[in-house]
Backbone as CSV, one residue per row, in Angstrom:
resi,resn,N_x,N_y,N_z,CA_x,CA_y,CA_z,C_x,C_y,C_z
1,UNK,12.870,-71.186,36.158,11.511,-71.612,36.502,10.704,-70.487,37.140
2,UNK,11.738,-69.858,38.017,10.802,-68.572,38.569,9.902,-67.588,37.707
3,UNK,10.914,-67.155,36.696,10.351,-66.352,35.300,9.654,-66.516,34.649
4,UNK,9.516,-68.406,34.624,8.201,-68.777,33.585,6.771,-68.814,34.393
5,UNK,6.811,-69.248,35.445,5.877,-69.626,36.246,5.268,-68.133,36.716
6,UNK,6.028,-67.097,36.829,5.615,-65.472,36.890,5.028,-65.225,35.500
7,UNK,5.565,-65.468,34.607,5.145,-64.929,33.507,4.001,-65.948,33.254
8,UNK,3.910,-67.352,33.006,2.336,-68.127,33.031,1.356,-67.449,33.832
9,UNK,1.497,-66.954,35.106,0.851,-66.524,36.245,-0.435,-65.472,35.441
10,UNK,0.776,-64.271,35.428,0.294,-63.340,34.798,-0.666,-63.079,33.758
11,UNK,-0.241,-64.184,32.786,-0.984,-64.285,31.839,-2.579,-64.795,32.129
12,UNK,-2.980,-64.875,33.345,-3.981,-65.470,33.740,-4.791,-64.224,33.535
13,UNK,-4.371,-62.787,33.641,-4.781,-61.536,34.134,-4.431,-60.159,32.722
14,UNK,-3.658,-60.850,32.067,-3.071,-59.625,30.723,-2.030,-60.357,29.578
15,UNK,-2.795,-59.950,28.585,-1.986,-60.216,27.691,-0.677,-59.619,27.164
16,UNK,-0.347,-58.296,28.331,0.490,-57.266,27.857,1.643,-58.397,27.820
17,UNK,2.608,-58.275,27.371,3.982,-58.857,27.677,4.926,-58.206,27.770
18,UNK,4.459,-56.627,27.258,5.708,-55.664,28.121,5.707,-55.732,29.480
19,UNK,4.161,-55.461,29.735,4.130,-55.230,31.212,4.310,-56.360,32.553
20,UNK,4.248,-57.263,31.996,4.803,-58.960,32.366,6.167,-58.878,32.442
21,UNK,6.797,-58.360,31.356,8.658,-57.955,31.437,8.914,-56.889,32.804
22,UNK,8.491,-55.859,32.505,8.700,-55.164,33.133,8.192,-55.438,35.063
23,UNK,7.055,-55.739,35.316,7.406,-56.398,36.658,8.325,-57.530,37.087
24,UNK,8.426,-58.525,35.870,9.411,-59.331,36.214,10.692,-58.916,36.663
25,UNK,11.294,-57.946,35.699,12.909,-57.155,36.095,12.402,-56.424,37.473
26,UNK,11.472,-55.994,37.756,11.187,-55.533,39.024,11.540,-56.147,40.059
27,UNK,11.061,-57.281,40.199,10.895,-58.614,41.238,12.767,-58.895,41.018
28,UNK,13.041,-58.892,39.461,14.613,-59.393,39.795,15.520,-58.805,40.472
29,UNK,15.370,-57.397,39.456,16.199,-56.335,40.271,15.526,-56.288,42.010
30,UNK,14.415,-56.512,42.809,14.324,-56.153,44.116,15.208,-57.293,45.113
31,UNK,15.136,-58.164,44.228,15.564,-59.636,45.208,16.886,-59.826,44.821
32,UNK,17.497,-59.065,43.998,18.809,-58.875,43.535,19.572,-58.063,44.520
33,UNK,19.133,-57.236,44.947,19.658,-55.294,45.557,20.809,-55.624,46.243
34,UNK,21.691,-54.636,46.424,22.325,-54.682,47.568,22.279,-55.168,48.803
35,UNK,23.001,-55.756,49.474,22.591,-55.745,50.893,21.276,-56.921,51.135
36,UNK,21.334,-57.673,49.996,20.341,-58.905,49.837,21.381,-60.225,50.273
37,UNK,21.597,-61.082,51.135,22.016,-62.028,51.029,21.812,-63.626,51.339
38,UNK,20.294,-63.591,52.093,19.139,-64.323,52.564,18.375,-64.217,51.585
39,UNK,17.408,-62.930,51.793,15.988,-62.882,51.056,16.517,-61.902,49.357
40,UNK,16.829,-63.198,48.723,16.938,-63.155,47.272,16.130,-64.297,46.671
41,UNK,16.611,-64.360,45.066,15.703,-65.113,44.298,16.406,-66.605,44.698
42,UNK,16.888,-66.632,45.254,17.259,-68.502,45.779,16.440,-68.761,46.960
43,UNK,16.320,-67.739,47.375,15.129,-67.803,48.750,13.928,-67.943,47.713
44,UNK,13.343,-67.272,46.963,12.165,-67.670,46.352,11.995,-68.888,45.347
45,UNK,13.210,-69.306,45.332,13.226,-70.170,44.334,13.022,-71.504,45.426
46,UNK,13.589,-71.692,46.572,13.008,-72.742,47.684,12.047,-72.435,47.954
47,UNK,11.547,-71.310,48.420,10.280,-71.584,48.706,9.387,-72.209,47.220
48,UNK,9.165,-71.605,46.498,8.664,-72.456,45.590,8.781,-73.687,45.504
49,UNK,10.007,-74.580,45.126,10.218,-75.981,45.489,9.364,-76.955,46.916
50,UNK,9.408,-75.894,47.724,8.674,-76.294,48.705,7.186,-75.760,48.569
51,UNK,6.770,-75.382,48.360,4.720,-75.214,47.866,4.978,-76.314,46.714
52,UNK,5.459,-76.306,45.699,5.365,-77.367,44.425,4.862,-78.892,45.671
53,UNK,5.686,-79.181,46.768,5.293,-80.145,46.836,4.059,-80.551,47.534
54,UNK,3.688,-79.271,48.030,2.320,-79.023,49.053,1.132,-78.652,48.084
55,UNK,0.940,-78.838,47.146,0.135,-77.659,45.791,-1.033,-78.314,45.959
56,UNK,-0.778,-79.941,45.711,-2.726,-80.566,46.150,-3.007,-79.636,47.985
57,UNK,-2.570,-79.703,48.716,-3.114,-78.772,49.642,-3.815,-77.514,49.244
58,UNK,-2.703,-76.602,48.868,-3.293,-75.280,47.942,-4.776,-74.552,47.820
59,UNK,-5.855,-74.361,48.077,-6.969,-74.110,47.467,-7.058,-73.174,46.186
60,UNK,-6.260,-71.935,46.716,-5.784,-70.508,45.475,-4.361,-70.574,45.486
61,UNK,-4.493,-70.961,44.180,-2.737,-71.118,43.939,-1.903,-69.992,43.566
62,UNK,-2.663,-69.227,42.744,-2.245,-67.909,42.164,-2.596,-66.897,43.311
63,UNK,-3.268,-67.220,44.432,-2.961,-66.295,45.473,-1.818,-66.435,45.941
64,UNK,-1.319,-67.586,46.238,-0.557,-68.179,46.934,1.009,-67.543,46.019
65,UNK,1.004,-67.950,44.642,2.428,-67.623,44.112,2.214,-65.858,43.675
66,UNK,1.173,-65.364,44.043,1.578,-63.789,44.123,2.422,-63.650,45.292
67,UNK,1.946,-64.105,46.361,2.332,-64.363,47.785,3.991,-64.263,47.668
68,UNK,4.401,-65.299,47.206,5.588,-65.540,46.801,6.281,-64.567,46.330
69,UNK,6.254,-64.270,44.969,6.885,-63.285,44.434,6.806,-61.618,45.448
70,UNK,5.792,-61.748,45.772,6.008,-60.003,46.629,6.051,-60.160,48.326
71,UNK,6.587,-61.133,48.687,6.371,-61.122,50.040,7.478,-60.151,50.357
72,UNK,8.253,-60.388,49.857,9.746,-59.691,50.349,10.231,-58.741,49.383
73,UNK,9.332,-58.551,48.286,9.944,-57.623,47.373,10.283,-56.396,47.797
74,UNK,10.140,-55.738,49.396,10.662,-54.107,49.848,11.179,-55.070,50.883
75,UNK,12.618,-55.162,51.233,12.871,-54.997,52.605,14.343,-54.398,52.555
76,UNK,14.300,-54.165,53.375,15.739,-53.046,54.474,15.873,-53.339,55.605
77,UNK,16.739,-54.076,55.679,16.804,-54.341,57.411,17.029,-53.397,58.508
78,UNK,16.942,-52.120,58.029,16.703,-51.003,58.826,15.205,-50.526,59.113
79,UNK,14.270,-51.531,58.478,13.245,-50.700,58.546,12.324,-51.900,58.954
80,UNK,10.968,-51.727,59.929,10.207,-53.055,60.273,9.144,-52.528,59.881
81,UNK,8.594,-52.335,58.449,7.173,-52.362,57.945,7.793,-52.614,56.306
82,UNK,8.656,-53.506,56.488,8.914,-54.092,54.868,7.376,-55.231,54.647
83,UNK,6.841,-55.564,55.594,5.927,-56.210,55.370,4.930,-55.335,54.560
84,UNK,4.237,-54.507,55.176,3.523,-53.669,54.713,4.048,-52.850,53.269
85,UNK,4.609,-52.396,53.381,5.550,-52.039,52.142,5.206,-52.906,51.250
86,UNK,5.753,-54.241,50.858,5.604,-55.324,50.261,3.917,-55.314,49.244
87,UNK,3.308,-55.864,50.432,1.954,-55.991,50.629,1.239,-54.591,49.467
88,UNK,1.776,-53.405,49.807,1.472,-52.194,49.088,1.775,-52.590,47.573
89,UNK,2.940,-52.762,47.661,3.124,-52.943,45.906,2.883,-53.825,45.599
90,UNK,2.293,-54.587,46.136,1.489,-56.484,45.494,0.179,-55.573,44.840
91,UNK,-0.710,-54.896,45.758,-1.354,-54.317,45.630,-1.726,-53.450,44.075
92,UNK,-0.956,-52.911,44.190,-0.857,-51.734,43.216,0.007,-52.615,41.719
93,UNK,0.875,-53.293,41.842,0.857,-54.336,40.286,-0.329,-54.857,40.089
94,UNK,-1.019,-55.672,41.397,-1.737,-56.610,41.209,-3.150,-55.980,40.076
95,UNK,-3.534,-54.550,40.672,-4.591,-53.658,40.510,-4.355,-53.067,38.923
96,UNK,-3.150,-52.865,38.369,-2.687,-52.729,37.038,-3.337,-53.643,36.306
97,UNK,-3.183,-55.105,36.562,-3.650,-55.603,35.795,-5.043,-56.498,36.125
98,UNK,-5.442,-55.587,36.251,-7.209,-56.107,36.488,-7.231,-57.573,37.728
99,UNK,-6.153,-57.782,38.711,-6.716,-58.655,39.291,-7.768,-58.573,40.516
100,UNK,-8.830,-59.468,40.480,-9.857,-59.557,40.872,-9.603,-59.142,42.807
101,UNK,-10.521,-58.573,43.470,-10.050,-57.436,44.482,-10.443,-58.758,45.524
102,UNK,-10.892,-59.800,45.551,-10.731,-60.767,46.448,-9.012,-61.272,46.652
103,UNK,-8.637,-61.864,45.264,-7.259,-62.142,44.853,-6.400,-61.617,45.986
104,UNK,-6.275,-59.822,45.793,-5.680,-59.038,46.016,-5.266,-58.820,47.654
105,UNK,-6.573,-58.959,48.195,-7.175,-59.020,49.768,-6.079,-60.417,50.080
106,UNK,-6.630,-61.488,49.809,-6.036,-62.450,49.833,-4.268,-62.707,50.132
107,UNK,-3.995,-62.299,49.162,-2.268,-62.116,48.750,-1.908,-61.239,49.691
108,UNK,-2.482,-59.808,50.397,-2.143,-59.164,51.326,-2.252,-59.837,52.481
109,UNK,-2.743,-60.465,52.720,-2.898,-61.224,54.369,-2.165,-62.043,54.295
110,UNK,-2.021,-62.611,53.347,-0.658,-63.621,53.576,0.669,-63.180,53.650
111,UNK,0.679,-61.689,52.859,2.111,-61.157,52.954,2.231,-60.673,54.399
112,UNK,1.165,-60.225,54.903,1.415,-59.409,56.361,1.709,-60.585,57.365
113,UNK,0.897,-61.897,57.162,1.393,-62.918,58.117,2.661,-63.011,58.305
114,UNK,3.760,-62.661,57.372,4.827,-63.613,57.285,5.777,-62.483,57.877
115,UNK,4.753,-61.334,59.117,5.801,-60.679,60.087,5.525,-61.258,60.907
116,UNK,4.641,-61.791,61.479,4.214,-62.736,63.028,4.405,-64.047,62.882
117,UNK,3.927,-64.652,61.515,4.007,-66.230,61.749,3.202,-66.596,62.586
118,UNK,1.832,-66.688,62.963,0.677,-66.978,63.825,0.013,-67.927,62.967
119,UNK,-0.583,-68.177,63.610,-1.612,-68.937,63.336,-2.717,-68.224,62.845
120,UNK,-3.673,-68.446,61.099,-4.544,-67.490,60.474,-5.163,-68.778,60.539
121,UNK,-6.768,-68.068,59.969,-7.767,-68.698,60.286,-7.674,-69.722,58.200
122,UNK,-7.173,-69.076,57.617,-7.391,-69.405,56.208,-6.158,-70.309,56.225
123,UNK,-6.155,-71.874,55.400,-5.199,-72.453,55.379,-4.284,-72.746,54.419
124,UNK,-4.419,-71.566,53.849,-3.575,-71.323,52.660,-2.342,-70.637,53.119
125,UNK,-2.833,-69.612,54.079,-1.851,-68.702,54.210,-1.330,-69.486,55.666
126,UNK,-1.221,-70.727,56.304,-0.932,-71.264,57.079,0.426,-71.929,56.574
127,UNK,0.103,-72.423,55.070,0.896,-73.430,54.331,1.902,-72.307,54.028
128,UNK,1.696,-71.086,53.347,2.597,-70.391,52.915,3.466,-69.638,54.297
129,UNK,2.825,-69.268,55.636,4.058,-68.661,56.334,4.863,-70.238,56.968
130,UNK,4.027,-71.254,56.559,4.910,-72.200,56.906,6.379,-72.661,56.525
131,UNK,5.846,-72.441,54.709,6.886,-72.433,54.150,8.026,-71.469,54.181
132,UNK,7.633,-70.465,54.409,8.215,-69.327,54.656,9.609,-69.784,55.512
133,UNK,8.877,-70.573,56.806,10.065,-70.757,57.664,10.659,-72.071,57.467
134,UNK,10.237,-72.756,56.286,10.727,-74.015,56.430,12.298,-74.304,56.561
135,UNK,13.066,-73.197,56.164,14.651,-73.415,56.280,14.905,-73.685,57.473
136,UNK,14.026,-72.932,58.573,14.565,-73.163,60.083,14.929,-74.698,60.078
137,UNK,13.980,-76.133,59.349,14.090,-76.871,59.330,15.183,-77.826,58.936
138,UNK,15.550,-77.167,58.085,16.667,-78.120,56.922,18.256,-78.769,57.879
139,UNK,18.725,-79.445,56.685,20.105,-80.151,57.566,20.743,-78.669,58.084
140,UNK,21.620,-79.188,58.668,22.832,-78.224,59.770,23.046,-76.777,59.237
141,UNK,23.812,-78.009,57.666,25.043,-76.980,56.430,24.010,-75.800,56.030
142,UNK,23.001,-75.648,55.525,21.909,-75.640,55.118,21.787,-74.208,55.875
143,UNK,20.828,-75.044,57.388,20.724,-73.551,57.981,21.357,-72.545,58.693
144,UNK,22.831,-72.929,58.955,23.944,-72.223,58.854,24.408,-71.414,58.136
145,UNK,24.317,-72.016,57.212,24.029,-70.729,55.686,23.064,-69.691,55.646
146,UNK,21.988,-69.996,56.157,21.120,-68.812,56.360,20.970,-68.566,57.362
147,UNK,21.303,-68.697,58.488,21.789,-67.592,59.629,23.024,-66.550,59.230
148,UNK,23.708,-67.193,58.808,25.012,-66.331,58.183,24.903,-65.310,57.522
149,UNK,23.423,-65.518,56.549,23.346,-64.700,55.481,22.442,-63.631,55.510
150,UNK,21.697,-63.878,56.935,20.546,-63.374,57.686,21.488,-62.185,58.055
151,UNK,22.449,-62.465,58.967,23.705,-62.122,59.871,24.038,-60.498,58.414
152,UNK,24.600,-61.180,57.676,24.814,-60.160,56.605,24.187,-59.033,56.240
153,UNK,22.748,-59.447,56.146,21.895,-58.336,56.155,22.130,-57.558,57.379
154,UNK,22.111,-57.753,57.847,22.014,-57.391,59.235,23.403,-56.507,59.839
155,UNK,24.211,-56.586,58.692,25.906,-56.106,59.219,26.060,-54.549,59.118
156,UNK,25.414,-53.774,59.015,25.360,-52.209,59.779,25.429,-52.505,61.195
157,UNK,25.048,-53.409,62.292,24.907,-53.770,63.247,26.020,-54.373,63.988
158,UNK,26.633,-54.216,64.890,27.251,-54.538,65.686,26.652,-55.880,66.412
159,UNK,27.912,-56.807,66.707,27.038,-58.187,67.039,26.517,-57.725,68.876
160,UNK,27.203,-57.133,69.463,26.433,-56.609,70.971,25.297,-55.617,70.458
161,UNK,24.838,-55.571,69.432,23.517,-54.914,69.255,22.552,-56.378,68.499
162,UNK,23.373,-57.013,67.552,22.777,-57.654,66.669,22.418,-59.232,67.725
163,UNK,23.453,-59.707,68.384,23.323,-60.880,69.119,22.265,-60.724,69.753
164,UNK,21.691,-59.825,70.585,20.732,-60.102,71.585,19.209,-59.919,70.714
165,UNK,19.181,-59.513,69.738,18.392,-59.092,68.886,17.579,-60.372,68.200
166,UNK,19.107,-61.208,67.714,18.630,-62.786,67.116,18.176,-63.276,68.016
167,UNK,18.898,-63.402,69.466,17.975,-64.657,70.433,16.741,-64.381,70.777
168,UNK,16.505,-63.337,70.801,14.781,-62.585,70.918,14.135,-63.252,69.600
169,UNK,14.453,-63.248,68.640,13.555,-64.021,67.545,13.538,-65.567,67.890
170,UNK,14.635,-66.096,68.136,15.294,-67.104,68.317,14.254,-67.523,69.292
171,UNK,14.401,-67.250,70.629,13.549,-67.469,71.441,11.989,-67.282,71.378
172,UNK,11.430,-66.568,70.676,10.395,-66.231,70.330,9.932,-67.395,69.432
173,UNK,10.394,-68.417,68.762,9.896,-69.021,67.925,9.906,-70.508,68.939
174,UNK,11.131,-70.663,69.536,11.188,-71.572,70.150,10.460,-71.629,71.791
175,UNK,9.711,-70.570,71.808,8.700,-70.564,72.912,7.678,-71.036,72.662
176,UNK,6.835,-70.921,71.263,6.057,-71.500,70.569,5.295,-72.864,70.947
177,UNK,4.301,-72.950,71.220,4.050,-75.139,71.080,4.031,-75.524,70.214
178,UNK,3.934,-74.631,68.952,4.379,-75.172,67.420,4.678,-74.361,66.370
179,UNK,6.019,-74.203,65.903,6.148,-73.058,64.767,5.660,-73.283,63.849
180,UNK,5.460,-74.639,63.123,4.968,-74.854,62.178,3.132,-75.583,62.465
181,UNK,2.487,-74.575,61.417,1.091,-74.857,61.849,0.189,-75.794,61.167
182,UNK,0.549,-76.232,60.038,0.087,-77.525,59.002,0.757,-78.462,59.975
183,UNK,-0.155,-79.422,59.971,0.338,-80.897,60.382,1.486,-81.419,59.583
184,UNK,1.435,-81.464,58.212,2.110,-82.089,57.509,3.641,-81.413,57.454
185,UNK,3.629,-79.583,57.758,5.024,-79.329,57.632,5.554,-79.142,58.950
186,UNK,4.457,-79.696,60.179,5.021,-79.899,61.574,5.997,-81.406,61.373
187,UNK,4.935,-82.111,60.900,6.096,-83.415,60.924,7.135,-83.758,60.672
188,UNK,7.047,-82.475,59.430,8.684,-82.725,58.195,9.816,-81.318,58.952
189,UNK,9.133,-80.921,59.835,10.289,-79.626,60.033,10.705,-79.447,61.608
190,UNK,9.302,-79.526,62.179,9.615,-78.785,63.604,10.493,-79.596,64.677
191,UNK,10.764,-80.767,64.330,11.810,-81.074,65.760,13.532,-80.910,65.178
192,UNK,13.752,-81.035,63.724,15.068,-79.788,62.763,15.301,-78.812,63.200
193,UNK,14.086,-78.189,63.188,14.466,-76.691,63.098,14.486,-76.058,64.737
194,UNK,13.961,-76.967,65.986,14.261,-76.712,67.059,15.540,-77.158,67.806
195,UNK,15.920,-78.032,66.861,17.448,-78.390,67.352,18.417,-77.354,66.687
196,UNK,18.267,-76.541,65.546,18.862,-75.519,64.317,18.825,-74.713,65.207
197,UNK,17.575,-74.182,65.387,17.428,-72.676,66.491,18.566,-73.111,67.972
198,UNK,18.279,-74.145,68.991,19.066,-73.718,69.668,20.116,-74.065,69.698
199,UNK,20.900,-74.890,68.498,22.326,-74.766,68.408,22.898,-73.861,68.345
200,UNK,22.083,-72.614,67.473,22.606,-71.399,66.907,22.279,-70.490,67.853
201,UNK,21.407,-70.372,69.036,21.513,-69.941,70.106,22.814,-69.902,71.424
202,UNK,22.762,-71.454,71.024,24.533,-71.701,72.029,25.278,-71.245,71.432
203,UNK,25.510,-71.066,70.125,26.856,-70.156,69.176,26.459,-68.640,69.326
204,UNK,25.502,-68.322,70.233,25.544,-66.642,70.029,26.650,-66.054,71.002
């Protein structure tokens, strides 16, 4: 579904279909890489599942699923401007194929949100860093799995470097008066994902 819905996308903007191939293996091979064991194409493939069900919200949808596909397409967990990074090469595909320089603007602010998770004034990109974190939400099994897999990335690191590191995020979210900033994915997530966070806080 990911592939078709990239490749429909596209077609909004070029008829090439090499060049539709060829970013696609891009996006696969990036969310594929080494040292990926969180932010891969099963991570994009939930998040998607989760906007599918928010989409009448939506205003720009194709901002929104550029969003998607390149939010995370550069990261290294050695490095903290994978956001920006990201954001750059949304940019520069996006600009290949003639998309419109509002679009573009657009899709970048939403990719850069999803290093702070704040509150933006546009509520598109509210819905999308929402979704972003919606796993914090999910059953136990669920987000155990992606702490674990978070953890993985993260394994150049020593856990007396890496432990105090998570509860700083950890805590940082759960200092919050609300991580989640849509009403609708406050209701469905945030008292989950505050019991998730500090269980996995007492296991540090």
């Amino acid at each position: 579904m990911l592939k078709e819905l990239f490749t429909e996308l596209l077609h909004n903007y070029t008829n090439d279909d090499n060049r539709i191939i060829i970013y696609w293996t891009e996006i696969e091979k990036n969310y594929s890489g080494k040292g990926r064991y969180y932010h891969t194409l099963q991570h994009l493939d939930h998040l998607l599942n989760q906007l599918i069900v928010v989409k009448s919200e939506i205003k720009d949808w194709d901002v929104v699923l550029f969003t998607l596909y390149y939010h995370d397409i550069v990261y290294n967990s050695r490095k903290s401007d994978n956001e920006e990074k990201s954001a750059e090469l949304a940019e520069e595909r996006m600009k290949q194929i003639s998309v419109p320089a509002e679009v573009i603007e657009l899709c970048k602010k939403q990719i850069l949100a999803t290093k702070s998770h704040l509150t933006a004034t546009d509520q598109d990109t509210n819905y999308f860093t929402d979704i972003d974190l919606s796993i914090l939400g999910q059953d136990w099994n669920t987000y155990s799995d992606y702490y674990k897999n978070v953890r993985k990335e993260y394994a150049v690191y020593p856990d007396f470097l890496y432990n105090p590191g998570r509860k700083k995020v950890l805590q940082h979210f759960l200092a919050m008066d609300r991580i989640f900033k849509t009403d609708l994915l406050y209701d469905k997530f945030e008292l989950r994902a505050r019991q998730n966070m500090q269980k996995e806080m007492e296991l540090l």
